[in-house]
N, C-alpha and C positions, 0 to 999 in steps of 0.2 A: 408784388410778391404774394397780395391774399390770394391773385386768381390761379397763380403756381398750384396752391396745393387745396382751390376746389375742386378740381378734378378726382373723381373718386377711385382711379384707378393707381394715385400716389398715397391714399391709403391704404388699397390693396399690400403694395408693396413689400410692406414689413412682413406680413404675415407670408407670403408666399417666398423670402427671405429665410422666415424661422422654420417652413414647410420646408424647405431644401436642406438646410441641416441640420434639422433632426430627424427626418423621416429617410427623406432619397438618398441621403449622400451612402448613409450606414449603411443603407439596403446594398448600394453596389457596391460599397467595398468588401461586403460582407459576400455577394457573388463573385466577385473575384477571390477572393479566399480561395473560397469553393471549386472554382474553375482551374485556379495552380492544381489542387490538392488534386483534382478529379485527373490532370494534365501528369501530375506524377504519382499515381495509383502504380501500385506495384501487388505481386505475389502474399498475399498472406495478408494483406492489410481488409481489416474489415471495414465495412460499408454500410450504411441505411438507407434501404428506397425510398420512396416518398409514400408506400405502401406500411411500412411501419417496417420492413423484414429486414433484421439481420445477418449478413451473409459476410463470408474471407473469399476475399480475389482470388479464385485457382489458377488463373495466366492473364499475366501480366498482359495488357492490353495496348497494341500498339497507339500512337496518339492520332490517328486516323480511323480507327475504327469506333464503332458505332454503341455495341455491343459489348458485355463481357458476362466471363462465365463464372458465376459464385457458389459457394456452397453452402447450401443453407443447414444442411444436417449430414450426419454420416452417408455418404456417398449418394446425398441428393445432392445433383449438381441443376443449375436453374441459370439461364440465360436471360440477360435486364439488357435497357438501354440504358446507355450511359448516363442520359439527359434527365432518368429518372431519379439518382441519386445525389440524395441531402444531406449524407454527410461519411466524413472520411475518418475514420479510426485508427491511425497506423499502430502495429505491431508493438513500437517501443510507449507508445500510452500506455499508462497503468491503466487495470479494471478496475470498477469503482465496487468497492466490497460492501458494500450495503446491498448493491444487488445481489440478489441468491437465485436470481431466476437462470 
C-alpha cells in the first residue's frame, strides 16, 4: 500500500480534480450558454463584440450563417462575425440605470 501512493503522479491527482471544477468545467458551461444565446439571436436583441461595441441585431440571422448585421448608431449599420460576439442582451432584459452612457 506505501508504494501505491509513492508515485508522484497520485499526488498530482487531487489538484488537477480541483482544476477541473473550478476552472474548466464553468468555462464550458459558460460557452454553451453563450453558443444557445448566439443560436437564437433574433431582431433587435442587443449584442457585445469582443471589441467592446455595442450593437441591436438588424436581421435576424439564419443559424448557418456566419455573419450578422448590427447597428451601432443611427443608420450605421456594421457587419461582425458571429464568432466574435461575447455576449447577448435580449430586448426583454432591463437596462441597468446606473449607466447614463
Amino acid at each position: 500500500m506505501q508504494d501505491l501512493f509513492a508515485n508522484p503522479l497520485y499526488l498530482l491527482l487531487p489538484f488537477g480534480l480541483i482544476f477541473y471544477f473550478l476552472v474548466m468545467r464553468p468555462q464550458q458551461q459558460q460557452q454553451a450558454q453563450l453558443r444557445g444565446a448566439l443560436d437564437n439571436l433574433r431582431r433587435g436583441d442587443m449584442v457585445v463584440t469582443s471589441g467592446g461595441i455595442l450593437g441591436k441585431v438588424v436581421k435576424a440571422p439564419a443559424k448557418e450563417d456566419t455573419e450578422i448585421t448590427l447597428e451601432i448608431a443611427d443608420d450605421v449599420q456594421v457587419k461582425v462575425v458571429k464568432d466574435t460576439l461575447v455576449g447577448v442582451r435580449t430586448k426583454t432584459q432591463p437596462v441597468d440605470k446606473s449607466d447614463k452612457g
